[in-house]
C-alpha positions in Angstrom: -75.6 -71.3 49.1 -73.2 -73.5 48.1 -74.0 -73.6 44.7 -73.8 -70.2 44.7 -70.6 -69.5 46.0 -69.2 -72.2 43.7 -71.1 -70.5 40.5 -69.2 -67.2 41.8 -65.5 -68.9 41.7 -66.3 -70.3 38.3 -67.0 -67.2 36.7 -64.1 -65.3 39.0 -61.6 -67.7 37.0 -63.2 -67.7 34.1 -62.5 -63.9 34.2 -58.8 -63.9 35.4 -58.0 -66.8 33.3 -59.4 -65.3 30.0 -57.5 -65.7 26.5 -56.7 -62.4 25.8 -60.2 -61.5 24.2 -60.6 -58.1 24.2 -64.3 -56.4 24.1 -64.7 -53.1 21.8 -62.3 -51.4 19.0 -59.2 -52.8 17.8 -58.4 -49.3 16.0 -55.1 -47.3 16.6 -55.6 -45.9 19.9 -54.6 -42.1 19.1 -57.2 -42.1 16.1 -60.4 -41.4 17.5 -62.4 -40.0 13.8 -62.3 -40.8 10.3 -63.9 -39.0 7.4 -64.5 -40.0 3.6 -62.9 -38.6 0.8 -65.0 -38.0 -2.3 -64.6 -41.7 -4.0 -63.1 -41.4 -7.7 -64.7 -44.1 -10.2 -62.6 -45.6 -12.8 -65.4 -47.4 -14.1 -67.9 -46.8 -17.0 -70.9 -48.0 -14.2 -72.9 -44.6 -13.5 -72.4 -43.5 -10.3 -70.9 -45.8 -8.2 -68.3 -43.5 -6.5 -71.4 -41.8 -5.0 -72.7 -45.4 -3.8 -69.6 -46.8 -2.4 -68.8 -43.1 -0.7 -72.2 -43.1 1.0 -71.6 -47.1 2.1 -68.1 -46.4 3.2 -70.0 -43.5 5.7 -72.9 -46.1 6.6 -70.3 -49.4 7.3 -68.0 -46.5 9.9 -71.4 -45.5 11.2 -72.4 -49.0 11.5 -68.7 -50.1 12.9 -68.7 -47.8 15.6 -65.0 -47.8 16.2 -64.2 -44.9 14.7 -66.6 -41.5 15.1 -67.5 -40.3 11.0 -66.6 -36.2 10.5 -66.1 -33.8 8.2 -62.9 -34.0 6.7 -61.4 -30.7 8.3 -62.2 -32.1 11.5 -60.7 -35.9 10.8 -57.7 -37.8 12.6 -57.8 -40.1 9.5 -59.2 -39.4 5.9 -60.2 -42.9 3.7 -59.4 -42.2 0.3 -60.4 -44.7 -2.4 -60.9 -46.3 -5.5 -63.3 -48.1 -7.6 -61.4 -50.4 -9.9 -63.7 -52.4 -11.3 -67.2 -53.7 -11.5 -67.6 -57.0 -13.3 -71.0 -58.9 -13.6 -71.1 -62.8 -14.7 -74.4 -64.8 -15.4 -75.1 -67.6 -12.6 -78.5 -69.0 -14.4 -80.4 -69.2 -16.9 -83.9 -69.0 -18.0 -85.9 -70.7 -21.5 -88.1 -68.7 -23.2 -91.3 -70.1 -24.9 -89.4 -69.4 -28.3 -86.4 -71.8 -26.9 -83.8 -69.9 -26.5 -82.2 -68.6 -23.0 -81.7 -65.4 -21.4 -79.7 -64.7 -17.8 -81.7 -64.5 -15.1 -79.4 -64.4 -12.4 -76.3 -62.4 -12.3 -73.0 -61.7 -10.0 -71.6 -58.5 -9.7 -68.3 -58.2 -8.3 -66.9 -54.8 -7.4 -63.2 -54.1 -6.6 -62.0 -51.2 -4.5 -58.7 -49.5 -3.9 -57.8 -47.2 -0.5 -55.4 -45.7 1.6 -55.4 -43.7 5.3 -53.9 -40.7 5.3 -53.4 -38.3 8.4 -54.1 -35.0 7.6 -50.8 -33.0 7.3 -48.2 -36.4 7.0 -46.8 -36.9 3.7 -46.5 -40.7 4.0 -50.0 -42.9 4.2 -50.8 -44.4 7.1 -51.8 -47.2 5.4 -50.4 -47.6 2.0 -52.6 -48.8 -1.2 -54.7 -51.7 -0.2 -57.3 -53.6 -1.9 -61.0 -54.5 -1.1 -63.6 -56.2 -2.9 -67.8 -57.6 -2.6 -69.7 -59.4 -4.9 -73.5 -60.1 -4.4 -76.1 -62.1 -6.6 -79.3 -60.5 -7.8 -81.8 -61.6 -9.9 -83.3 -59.6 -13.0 -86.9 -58.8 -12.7 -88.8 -56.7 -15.2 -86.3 -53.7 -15.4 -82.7 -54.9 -15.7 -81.0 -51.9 -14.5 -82.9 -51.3 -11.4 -81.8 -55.1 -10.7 -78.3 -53.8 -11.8 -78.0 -51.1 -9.6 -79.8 -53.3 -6.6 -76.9 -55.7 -7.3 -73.8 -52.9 -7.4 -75.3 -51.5 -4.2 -75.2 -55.0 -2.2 -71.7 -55.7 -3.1 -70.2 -52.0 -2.6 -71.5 -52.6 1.2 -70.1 -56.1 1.1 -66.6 -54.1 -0.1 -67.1 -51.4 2.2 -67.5 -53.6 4.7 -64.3 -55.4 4.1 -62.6 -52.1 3.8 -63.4 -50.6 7.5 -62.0 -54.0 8.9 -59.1 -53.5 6.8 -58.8 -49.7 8.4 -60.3 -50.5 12.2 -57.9 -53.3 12.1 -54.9 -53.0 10.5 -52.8 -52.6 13.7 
């Protein structure tokens, strides 16, 4: 009985004398739903926008702070940018006729966005940049390892940009 009762004042002050943690969404209070623009690629990779616009749906989804909608239905649209996507070697491989090939690559991918609200002429968040980078390793067909690669570091980006929106307040 005693232990109980003493268990029970423990957690009572552990709950009144919290930190200021706060459980749940740290997003603008008035903006309940976001939508994605169509993504515009200023790359030569093939078809990325399409990629990091589906990501940028999944990572909200996945985020929960903000409900995904159409965007005649949005508080906020996401419009963005795909700047660049770079790939680097990480290691190599020796062939039997001495001479080495990549094996393992890096891709990095760098994204631009903004929040507008539908109807205001100024951003609610102004130009900001995002970016992911994943390894992957090339297995018999190189682009299928390519576009395995660009996919895992457009959600690492995407990622990184729905922090930058849920919390930018």
């Amino acid at each position: 009985m005693r232990v109980a009762a003493l268990m029970m004042l423990t957690l009572l002050l552990a709950c009144v004398s919290g930190c200021g943690y706060r459980v749940g969404s740290l997003m603008h209070p008035q903006i309940r739903t976001v939508a994605v623009a169509p993504v515009v690629n200023e790359t030569i990779a093939y078809n990325v926008s399409a990629e990091v616009r589906g990501l940028l749906c999944e990572a909200f989804m996945t985020d929960g702070s903000l409900k995904l909608v159409d965007m005649s239905k949005a508080d906020c649209i996401v419009y963005a940018r795909v700047l660049g996507v770079n790939f680097s070697e990480i290691s190599w491989a020796t062939k039997s006729n001495d001479f080495d090939v990549p094996n393992q690559w890096r891709v990095s991918l760098f994204i631009e966005y903004s929040v507008v609200i539908p109807g205001q002429a100024k951003p609610l968040l102004t130009a900001r940049k995002a970016s992911g980078s994943a390894d992957f390793q090339t297995g018999a067909d190189q682009e299928i390892g390519r576009r395995n690669g660009i996919r895992q570091a457009a959600y690492a980006a995407a990622k990184n940009v729905v922090a930058g929106v849920t919390e930018a307040w």
